[in-house]
C-alpha positions in Angstrom: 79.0 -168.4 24.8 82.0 -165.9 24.2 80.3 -163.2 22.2 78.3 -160.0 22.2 74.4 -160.9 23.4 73.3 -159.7 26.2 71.7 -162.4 29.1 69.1 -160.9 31.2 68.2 -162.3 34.6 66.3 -160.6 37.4 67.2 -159.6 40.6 66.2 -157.9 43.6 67.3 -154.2 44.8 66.1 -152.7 48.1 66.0 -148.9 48.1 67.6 -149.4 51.7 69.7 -145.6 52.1 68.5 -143.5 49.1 70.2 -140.7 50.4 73.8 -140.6 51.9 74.4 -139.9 54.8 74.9 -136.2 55.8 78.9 -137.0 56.2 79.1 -139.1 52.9 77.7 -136.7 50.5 81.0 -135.1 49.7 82.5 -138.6 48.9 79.4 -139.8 46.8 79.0 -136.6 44.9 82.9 -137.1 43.7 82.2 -140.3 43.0 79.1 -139.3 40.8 80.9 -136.6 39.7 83.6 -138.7 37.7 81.0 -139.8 35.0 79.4 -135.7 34.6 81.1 -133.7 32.2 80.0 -130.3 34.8 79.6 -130.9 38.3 75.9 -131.4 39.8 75.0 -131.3 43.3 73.1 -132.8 45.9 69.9 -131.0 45.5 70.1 -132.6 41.7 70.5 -136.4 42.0 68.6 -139.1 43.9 70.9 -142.5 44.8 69.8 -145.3 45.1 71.8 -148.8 46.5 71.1 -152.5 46.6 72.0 -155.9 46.1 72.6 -156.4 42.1 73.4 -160.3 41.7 75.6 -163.2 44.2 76.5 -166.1 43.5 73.0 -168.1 44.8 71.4 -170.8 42.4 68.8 -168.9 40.0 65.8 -169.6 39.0 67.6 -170.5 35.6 70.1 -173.1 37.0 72.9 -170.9 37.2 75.6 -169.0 39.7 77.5 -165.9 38.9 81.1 -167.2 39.4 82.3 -165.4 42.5 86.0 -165.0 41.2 85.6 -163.7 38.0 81.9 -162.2 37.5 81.1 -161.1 40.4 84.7 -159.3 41.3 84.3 -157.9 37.1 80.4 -156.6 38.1 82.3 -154.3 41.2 84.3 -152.9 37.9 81.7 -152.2 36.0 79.1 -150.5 38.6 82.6 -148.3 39.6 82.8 -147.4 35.8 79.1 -146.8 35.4 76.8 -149.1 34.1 74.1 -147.6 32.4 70.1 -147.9 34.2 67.9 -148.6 31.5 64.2 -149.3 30.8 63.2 -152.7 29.4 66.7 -153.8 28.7 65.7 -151.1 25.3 69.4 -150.1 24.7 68.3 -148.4 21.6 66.7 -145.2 24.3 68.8 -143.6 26.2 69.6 -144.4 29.7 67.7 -142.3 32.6 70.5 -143.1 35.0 74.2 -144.8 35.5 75.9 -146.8 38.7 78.9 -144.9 40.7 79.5 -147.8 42.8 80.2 -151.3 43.9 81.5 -153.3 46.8 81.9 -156.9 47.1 80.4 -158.6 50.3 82.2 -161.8 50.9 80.0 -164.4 52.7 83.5 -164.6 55.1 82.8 -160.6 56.0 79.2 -161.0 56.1 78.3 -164.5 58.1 76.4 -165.4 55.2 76.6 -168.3 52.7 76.7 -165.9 49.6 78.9 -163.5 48.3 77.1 -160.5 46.7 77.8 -157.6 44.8 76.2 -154.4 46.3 75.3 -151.6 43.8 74.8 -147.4 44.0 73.2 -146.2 41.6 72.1 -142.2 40.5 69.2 -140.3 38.7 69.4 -137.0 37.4 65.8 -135.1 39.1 63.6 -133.9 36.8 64.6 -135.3 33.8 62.9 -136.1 30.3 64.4 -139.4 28.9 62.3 -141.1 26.3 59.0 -139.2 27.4 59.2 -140.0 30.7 60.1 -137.4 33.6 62.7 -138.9 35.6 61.0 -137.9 39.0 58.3 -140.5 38.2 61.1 -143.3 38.4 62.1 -141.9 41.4 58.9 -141.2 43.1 58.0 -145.0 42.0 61.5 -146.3 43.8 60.8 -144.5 47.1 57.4 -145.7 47.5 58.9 -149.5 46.9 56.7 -149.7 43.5 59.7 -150.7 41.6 62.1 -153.0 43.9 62.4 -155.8 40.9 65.1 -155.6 38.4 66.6 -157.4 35.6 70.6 -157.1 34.8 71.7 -157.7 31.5 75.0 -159.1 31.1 77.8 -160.5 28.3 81.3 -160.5 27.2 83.5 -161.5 24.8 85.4 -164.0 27.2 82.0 -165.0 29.3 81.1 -168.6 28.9 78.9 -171.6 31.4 80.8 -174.3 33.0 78.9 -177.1 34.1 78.8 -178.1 37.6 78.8 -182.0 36.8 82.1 -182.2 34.6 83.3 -178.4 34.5 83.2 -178.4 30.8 81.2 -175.7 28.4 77.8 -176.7 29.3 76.7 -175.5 25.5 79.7 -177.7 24.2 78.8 -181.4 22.5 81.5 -182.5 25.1 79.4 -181.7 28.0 76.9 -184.8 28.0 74.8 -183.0 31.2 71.4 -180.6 30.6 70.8 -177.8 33.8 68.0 -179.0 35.6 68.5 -183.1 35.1 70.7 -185.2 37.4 74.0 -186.2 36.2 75.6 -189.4 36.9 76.2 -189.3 40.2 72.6 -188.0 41.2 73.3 -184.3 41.6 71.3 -181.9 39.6 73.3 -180.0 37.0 73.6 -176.1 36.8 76.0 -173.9 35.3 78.9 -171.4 36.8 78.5 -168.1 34.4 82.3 -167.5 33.9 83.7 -164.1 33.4 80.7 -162.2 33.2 80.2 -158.2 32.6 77.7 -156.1 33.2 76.0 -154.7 30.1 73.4 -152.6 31.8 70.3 -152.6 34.9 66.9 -152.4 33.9 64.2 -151.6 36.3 61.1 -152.9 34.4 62.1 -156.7 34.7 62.0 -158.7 31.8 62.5 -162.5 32.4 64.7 -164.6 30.2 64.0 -167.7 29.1 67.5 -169.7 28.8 67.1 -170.4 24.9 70.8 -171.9 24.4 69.7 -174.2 27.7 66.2 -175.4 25.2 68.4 -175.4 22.2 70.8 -178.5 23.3 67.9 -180.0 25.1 65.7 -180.2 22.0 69.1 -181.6 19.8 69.3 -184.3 22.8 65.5 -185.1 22.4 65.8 -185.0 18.5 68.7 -187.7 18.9 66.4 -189.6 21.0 69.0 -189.2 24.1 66.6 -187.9 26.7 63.7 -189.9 28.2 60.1 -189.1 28.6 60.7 -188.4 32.4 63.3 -185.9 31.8 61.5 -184.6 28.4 59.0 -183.7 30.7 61.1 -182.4 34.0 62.9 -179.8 31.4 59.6 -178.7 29.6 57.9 -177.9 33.0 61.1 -176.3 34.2 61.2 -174.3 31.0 57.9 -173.7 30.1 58.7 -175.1 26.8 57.5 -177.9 24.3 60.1 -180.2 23.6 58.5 -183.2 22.3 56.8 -183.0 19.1 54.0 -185.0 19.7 54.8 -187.9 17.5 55.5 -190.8 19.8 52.6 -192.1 19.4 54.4 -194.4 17.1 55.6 -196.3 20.4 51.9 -197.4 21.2 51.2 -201.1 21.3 49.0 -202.4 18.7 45.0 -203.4 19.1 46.3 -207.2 20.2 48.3 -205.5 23.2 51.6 -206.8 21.8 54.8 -204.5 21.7 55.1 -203.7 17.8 58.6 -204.9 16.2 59.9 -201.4 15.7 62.9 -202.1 13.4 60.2 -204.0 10.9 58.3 -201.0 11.2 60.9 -198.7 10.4 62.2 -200.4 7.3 58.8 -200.6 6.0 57.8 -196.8 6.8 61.2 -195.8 5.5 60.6 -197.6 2.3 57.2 -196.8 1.6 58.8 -192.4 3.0 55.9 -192.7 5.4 58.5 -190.9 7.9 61.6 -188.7 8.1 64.8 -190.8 8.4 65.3 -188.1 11.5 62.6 -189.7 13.3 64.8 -193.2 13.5 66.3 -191.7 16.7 63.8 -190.9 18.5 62.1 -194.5 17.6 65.1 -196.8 18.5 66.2 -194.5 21.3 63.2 -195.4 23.3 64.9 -199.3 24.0 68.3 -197.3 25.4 69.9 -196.9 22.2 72.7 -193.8 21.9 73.1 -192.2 18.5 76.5 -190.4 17.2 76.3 -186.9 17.8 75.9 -184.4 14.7 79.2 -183.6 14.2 80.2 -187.2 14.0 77.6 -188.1 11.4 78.6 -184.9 9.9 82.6 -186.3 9.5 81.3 -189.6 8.0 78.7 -187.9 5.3 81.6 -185.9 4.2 84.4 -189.1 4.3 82.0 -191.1 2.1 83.3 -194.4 1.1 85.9 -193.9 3.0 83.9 -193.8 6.5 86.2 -197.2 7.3 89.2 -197.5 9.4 90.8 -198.7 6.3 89.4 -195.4 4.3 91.0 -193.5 6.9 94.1 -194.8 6.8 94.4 -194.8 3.3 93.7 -191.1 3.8 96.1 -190.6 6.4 98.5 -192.1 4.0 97.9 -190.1 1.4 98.2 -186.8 3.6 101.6 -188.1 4.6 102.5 -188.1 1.1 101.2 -184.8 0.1 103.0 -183.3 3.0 106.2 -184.5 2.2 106.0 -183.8 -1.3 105.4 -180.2 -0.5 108.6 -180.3 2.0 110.5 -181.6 -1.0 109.8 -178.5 -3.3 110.1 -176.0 0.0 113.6 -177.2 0.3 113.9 -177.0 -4.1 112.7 -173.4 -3.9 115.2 -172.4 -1.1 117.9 -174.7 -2.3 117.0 -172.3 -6.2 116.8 -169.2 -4.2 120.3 -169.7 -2.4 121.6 -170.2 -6.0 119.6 -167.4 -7.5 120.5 -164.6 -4.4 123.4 -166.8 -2.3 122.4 -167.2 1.5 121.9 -163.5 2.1 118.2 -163.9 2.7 116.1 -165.3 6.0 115.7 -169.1 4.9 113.4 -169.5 8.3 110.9 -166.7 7.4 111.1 -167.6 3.7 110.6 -171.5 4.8 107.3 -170.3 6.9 106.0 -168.3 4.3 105.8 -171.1 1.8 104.7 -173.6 4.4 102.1 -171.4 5.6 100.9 -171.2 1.8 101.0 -174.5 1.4 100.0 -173.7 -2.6 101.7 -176.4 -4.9 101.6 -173.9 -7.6 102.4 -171.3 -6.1 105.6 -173.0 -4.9 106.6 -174.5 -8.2 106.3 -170.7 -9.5 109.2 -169.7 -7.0 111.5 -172.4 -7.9 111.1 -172.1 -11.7 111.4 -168.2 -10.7 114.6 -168.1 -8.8 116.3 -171.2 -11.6 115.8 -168.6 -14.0 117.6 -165.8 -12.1 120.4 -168.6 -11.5 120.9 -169.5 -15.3 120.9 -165.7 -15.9 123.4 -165.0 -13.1 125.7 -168.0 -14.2 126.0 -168.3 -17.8 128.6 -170.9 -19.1 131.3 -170.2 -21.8 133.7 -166.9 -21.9 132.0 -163.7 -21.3 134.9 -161.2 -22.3 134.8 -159.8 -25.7 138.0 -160.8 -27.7 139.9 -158.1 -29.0 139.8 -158.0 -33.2 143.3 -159.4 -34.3 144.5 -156.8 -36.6 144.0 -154.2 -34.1 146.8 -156.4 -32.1 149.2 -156.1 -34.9 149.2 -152.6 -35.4 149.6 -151.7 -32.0 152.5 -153.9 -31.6 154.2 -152.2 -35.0 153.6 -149.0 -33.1 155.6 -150.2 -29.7 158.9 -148.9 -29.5 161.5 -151.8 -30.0 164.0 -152.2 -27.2 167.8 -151.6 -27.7 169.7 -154.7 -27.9 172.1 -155.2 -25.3 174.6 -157.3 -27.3 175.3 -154.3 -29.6 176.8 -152.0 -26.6 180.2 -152.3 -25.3 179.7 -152.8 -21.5 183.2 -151.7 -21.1 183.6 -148.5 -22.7 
């Protein structure tokens, strides 16, 4: 998923130690102490610890990915994660984490690996009209052992155990809770995972981007009533609208001729052209997927191999036509300026433009510093001629040698 909404799920903490041992109070107060801005001390906070989340199918068809989420969750319950009530983030929290640890199922003899939790309240407390020692009494007498986590991230996203694609991508064909081709049942590994925030009133999550691409799959007619029904028990769910009726036999007890039917109920708009694919999909037939139909609605007339390569050939053409007046407008800059400038930066900066105009404006631009720069014919003033006369009248004439006698 790969944004910013929180996914709650519930799990299970056991108050098993809510008070350190006598020896481990100096370690667990500095460890509390790192997210106070003054010191408290013992007398002032109750800790609690348990089990937060492993990597053990859920209820809703997924694992916490052991190498990523779980090992990130450790991070987060050392940096404090906030304890909140009702996954409400909009109160304030009534208490924070201090700790993790996680328990490899190699260390433990188990066949999980699980991320362990510690967890302090501030005694006698008012958060949100509530006294904190009410949460605490409640936890010590085992009145509030179930919890829900909520989780996200920016780089958290579900990979199908069948293909190990994005589950909630068109190229994953498998649905959590069906069997894939090779009769395994599908689930998803949640990648990457962070912890948001621990609630201790649980609040169960129904997987809505899991019922989102099931209900696409049952509007393109791609699921069958046996696995319609499988994921709406498993989801608690209606997926089917209630409009297949139109598959019942007639009074006679003969299978009616469904594409006759179709034409004629599409001609007379007795139905939704959408409805086609859940009709025809009933005798095994596959539909293109949205974004497929999507491509040839916006192609047009030319949805044909031979529209598209007409189209390819005409994108060929526009490309090269722009590379032809990239190298003009460099070939007129180098004129303009002379090779002084960065030709590879300049080169990306029109390419990444990619604006015809905007390209034919450079080059008419620099051909105009050009002309400026070199204009033909002389560019020296002459000198006015009778200004040349006079100043020659005025030079001094030189002695002629032939009137001296060299020998005297």
């Amino acid at each position: 998923m790969g944004d910013e909404t929180n996914i709650h799920l519930p799990v299970s903490i056991r108050v098993e130690n809510g008070l350190p041992n006598e020896e481990d109070w100096e370690e667990t107060l500095g460890k509390i102490n790192l997210h106070t801005l003054e010191p408290v001390t013992r007398d002032e906070v109750f800790t609690f610890t348990g089990h937060c989340s492993n990597d053990r199918l859920d209820s809703f068809l997924t694992k916490m990915d052991p190498s990523t989420t779980l090992v990130n969750y450790v991070d987060d319950l050392k940096k404090g994660t906030p304890l909140q009530e009702g996954h409400d983030i909009s109160k304030d929290p009534f208490g924070r984490s201090f700790d993790g640890i996680l328990e490899k199922s190699m260390d433990t003899g188990q066949d999980v690996n699980s991320v362990r939790g510690s967890w302090y309240i501030l005694k006698d407390l008012n958060v949100n009209g509530v006294n904190t020692n009410d949460k605490i009494r409640s936890i010590r007498a085992g009145i509030l052992k179930s919890m829900s986590v909520g989780f996200g991230g920016n780089r958290l996203w579900y990979r199908c155990s069948s293909c190990g694609k994005n589950i909630f991508e068109w190229e994953c064909p498998h649905i959590p809770g069906l069997e894939d081709e090779n009769g395994r049942m599908t689930f998803s590994w949640i990648v990457d995972g962070h912890l948001r925030e621990v609630s201790t009133v649980y609040s169960g999550a129904t997987p809505g981007a899991y019922i989102d691409k099931a209900r696409a799959y049952v509007g393109q007619g791609q699921l069958s009533q046996e696995n319609i029904a499988k994921l709406e028990r498993r989801y608690h769910v209606r997926l089917d609208n209630g409009k297949r009726s139109f598959y019942m036999p007639n009074k006679e007890g003969k299978r009616l001729n469904l594409l006759e039917m179709l034409q004629s109920a599409l001609d007379k708009n007795e139905i939704e052209k959408a409805r086609v694919y859940e009709v025809l999909s009933s005798d095994g037939m596959v539909f293109r997927q949205p974004d497929d139909i999507a491509i040839r609605n916006e192609l047009g007339e030319h949805a044909s191999v031979d529209g598209v390569r007409s189209l390819k050939a005409d994108a060929l053409r526009g490309r090269q036509y722009v590379a032809d007046l990239i190298d003009k407008a460099i070939q007129a800059r180098v004129k303009a300026q002379g090779d002084g400038f960065k030709e590879d930066s300049y080169r990306n900066i029109l390419t990444k433009s990619g604006d015809v105009d905007f390209i034919k404006d450079e080059i008419e631009s620099y051909e105009k510093m050009a002309a400026q720069r070199f204009t033909p014919g002389r560019q020296t003033e002459p000198e006015p001629l009778d200004r040349v006369e006079k100043e020659r009248e005025t030079e001094p004439k030189p002695k002629r040698t032939d009137d001296e006698n060299i020998f005297d």
